[in-house]
C-alpha positions in Angstrom: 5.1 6.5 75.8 5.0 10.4 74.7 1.9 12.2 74.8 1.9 15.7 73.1 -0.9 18.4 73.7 -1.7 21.6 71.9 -3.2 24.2 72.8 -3.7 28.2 71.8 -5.3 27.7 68.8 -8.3 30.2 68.1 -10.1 32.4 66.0 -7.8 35.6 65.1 -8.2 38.5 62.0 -5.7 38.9 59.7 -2.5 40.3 60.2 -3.3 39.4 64.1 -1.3 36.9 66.8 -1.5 33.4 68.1 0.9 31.7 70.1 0.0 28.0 70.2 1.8 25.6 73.2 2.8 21.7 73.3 3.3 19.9 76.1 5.3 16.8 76.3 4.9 14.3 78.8 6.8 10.6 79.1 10.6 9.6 78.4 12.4 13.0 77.3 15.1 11.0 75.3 11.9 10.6 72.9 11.4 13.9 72.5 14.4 15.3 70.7 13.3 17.0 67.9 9.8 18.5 68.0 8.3 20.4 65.0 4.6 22.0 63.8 2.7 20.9 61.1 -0.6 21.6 59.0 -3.4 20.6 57.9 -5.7 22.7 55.5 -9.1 21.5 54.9 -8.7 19.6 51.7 -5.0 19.5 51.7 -2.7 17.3 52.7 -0.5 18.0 56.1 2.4 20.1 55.2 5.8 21.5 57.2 5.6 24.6 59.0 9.2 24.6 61.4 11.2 22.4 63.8 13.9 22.6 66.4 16.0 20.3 67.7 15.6 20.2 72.2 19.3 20.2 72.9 20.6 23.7 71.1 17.1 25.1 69.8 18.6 24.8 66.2 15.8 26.2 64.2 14.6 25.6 60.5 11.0 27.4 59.3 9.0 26.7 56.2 9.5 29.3 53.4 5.9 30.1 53.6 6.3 31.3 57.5 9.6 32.7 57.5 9.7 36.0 59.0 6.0 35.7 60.6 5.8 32.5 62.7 8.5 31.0 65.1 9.2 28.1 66.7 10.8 27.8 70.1 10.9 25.8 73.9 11.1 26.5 77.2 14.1 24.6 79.8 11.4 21.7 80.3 8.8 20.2 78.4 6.7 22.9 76.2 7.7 23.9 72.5 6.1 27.1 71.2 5.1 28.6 68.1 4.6 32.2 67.9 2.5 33.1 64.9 2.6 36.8 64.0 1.3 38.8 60.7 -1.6 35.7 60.3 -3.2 35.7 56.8 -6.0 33.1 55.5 -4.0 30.7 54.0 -2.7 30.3 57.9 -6.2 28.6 58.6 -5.0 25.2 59.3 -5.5 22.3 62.2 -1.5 22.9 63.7 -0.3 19.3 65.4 3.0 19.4 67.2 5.3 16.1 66.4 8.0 14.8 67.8 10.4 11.9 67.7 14.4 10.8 69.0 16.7 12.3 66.8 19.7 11.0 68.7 18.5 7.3 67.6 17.5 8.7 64.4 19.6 10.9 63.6 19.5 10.7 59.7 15.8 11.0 59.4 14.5 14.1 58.4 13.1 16.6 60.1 11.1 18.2 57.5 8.8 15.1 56.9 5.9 14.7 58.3 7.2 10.7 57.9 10.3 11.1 60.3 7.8 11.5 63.6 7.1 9.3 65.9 4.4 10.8 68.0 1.7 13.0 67.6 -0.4 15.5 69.2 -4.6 16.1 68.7 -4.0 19.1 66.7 -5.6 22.7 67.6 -7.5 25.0 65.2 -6.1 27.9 63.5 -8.3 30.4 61.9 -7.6 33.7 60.3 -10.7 35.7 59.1 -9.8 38.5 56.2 
């Protein structure tokens, strides 16, 4: 079984940095693709960026690109670096993951596709 958990979340001012972490623990072949997500309060969970563990292929949500992103270390933590932070960054961030090798036409961009979960950390950016 994979656990994921967060951390790095905080309270931050606008145009300021976070850099949240997710550790993975359990079967590694599980853990192939990992991504970020987010949760507003009163909105649904939305897509913020993934990469895949075996060559750190990247894709970032429009609404991040050039300010947050995502990478992992040689082991078993996946980053995201969050830089420029505005508001509408305020979010509960969970870090997902699931075996893209066994799935490998699933995709990666749904909140759907994953398998497992973290506890989510709180993001939030004061104007």
């Amino acid at each position: 079984q994979v656990q994921l958990v967060e951390s790095g979340g905080g309270l931050v001012q606008a145009g300021g940095s976070l850099r949240l972490s997710c550790t993975a623990s359990g079967p590694s072949f599980s853990y192939t693709q990992m991504g970020w997500f987010r949760q507003a309060p009163g909105k649904e969970r939305e897509f913020v960026a993934t990469t895949r563990w075996s060559d750190g292929t990247t894709v970032h949500a429009d609404s991040v690109k050039g300010r947050f992103t995502i990478s992992r270390d040689n082991k078993n933590t996946l980053y995201l670096h969050m830089n420029k932070l505005k508001p509408e960054d305020t979010a509960v961030y969970y870090c997902a993951a699931y075996n893209s090798n066994f799935y490998p036409y699933r995709n990666p961009e749904r909140e759907e596709t994953y398998d497992y979960w973290g506890q989510g950390t709180q993001v939030t950016v004061s104007s």
